[in-house]
N, C-alpha and C positions, 0 to 999 in steps of 0.2 A: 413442515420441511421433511418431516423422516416419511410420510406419510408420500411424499413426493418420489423420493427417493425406491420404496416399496415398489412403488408405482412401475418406476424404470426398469427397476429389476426384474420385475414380471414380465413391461413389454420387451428388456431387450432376451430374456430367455425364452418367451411364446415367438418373436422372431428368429430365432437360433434355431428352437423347435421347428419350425414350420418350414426353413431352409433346408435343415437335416433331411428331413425325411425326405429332400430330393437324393439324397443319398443312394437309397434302397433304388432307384430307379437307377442311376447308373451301375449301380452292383448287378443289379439284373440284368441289363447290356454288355456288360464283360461278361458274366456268366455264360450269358446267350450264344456273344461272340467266341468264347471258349469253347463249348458244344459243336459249335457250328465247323470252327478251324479243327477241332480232336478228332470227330465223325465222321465230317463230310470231308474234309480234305488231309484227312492224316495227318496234318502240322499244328499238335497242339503247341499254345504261346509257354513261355516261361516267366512271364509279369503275373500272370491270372493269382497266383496263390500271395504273392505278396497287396496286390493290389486288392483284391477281398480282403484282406485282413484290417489292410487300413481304411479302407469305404467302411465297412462294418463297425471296427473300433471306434470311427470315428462317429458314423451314426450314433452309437451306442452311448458313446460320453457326451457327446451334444446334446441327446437328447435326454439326459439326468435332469436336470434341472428343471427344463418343460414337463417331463412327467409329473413330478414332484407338484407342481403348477398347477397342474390337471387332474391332480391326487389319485394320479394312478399308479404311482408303487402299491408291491404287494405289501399289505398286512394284515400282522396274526391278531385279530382286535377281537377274540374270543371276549376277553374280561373286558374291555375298554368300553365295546358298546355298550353294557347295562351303565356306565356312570353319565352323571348327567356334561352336560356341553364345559363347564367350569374344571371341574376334575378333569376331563380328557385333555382343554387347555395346560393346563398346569402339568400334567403327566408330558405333554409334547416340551413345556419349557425343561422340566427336569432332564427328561431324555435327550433330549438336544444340544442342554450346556455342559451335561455331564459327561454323555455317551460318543453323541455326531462329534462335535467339535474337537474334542480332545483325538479320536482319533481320523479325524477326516483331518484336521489339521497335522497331525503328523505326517501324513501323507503328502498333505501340499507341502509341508518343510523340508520332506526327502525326496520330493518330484520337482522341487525348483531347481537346487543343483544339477540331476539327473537331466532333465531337462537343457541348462547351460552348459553340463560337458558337452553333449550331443551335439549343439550348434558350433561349439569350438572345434570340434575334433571331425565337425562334417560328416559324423556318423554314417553308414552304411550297414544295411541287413545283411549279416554274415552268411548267414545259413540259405541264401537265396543265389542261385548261379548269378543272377545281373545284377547283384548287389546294387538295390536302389538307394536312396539316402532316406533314413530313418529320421533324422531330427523334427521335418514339416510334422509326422503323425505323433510324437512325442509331443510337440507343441501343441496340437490338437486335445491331446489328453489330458494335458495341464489346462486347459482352456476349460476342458469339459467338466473340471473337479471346481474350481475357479468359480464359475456358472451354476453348479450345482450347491457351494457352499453360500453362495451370494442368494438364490432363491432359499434355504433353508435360514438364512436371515430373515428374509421378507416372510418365511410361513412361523418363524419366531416371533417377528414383531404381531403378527394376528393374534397367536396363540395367549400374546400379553394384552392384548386389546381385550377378547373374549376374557380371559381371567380376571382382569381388573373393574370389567363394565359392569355397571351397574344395574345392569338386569338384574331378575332372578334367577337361580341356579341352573333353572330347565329342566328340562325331563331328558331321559337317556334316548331319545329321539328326536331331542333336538338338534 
């Protein structure tokens, strides 16, 4: 059952993943389009700088949890790599219950309200002449922490798998 469950949470964030990054192509097309009207016809837009921020941001939080999937976050695994596959396990369960969680979870505690003022109150980005509505890319982000904390489950539940399995220890290239 949990092993099912892993499962989903992989495919629904390698789908998330693989959506995002259509992202980057429309950020590219308002860019383009921004160029094009600034340059060539002297009427730059006034959406351009709100609209990147949230194509970007959005990219950016969506694609947390697929990375993570694809274990391509950076890390400083100076020390980690000489220990064998067991220790490294275990080192990820330590740091994860201790570290991630407590405070990746505070963040989702103070970004769920934040999150529901925003949709109450129909939010709007101030500091932007066309004050677009902020709340959609708030929602976004909360999705993206959401997504991220959910695959860090599913690389927890591995990390107890390799710990507890009854292999041998490994070598530190395993």
């Amino acid at each position: 059952m949990i092993r099912k469950i892993v499962d989903l949470i992989d495919s629904l964030n390698l789908l998330v993943g693989r959506a995002a990054k259509w992202l980057v192509l429309v950020l590219t097309g308002c860019f383009t389009y921004e160029v094009i009207m600034r340059y060539g016809f002297n009427n730059p837009t006034v959406w351009i700088f709100d609209v990147s921020y949230m194509l970007g941001g959005s990219f950016f939080v969506l694609g947390m949890g697929y990375t993570l999937l694809k274990n391509n976050h950076v890390r400083v695994d100076v020390f980690s790599s000489k220990f064998n596959v067991k220790v490294k396990a275990f080192i990820e369960i330590v740091l994860t219950l201790f570290l991630f969680y407590p405070a990746w979870g505070i963040l989702l505690y103070r970004a769920i309200p934040y999150v529901y003022r925003s949709w109450i109150t129909r939010e709007k980005a101030l500091e932007s002449f066309w004050q677009p509505p902020i709340y959609p890319f708030k929602t976004i982000f909360l999705i993206g922490v959401i997504l991220l904390l959910l695959q860090v489950t599913s690389e927890l539940y591995r990390s107890f798998e390799v710990f507890f399995s009854k292999g041998g220890a490994g070598d530190a290239n395993s």
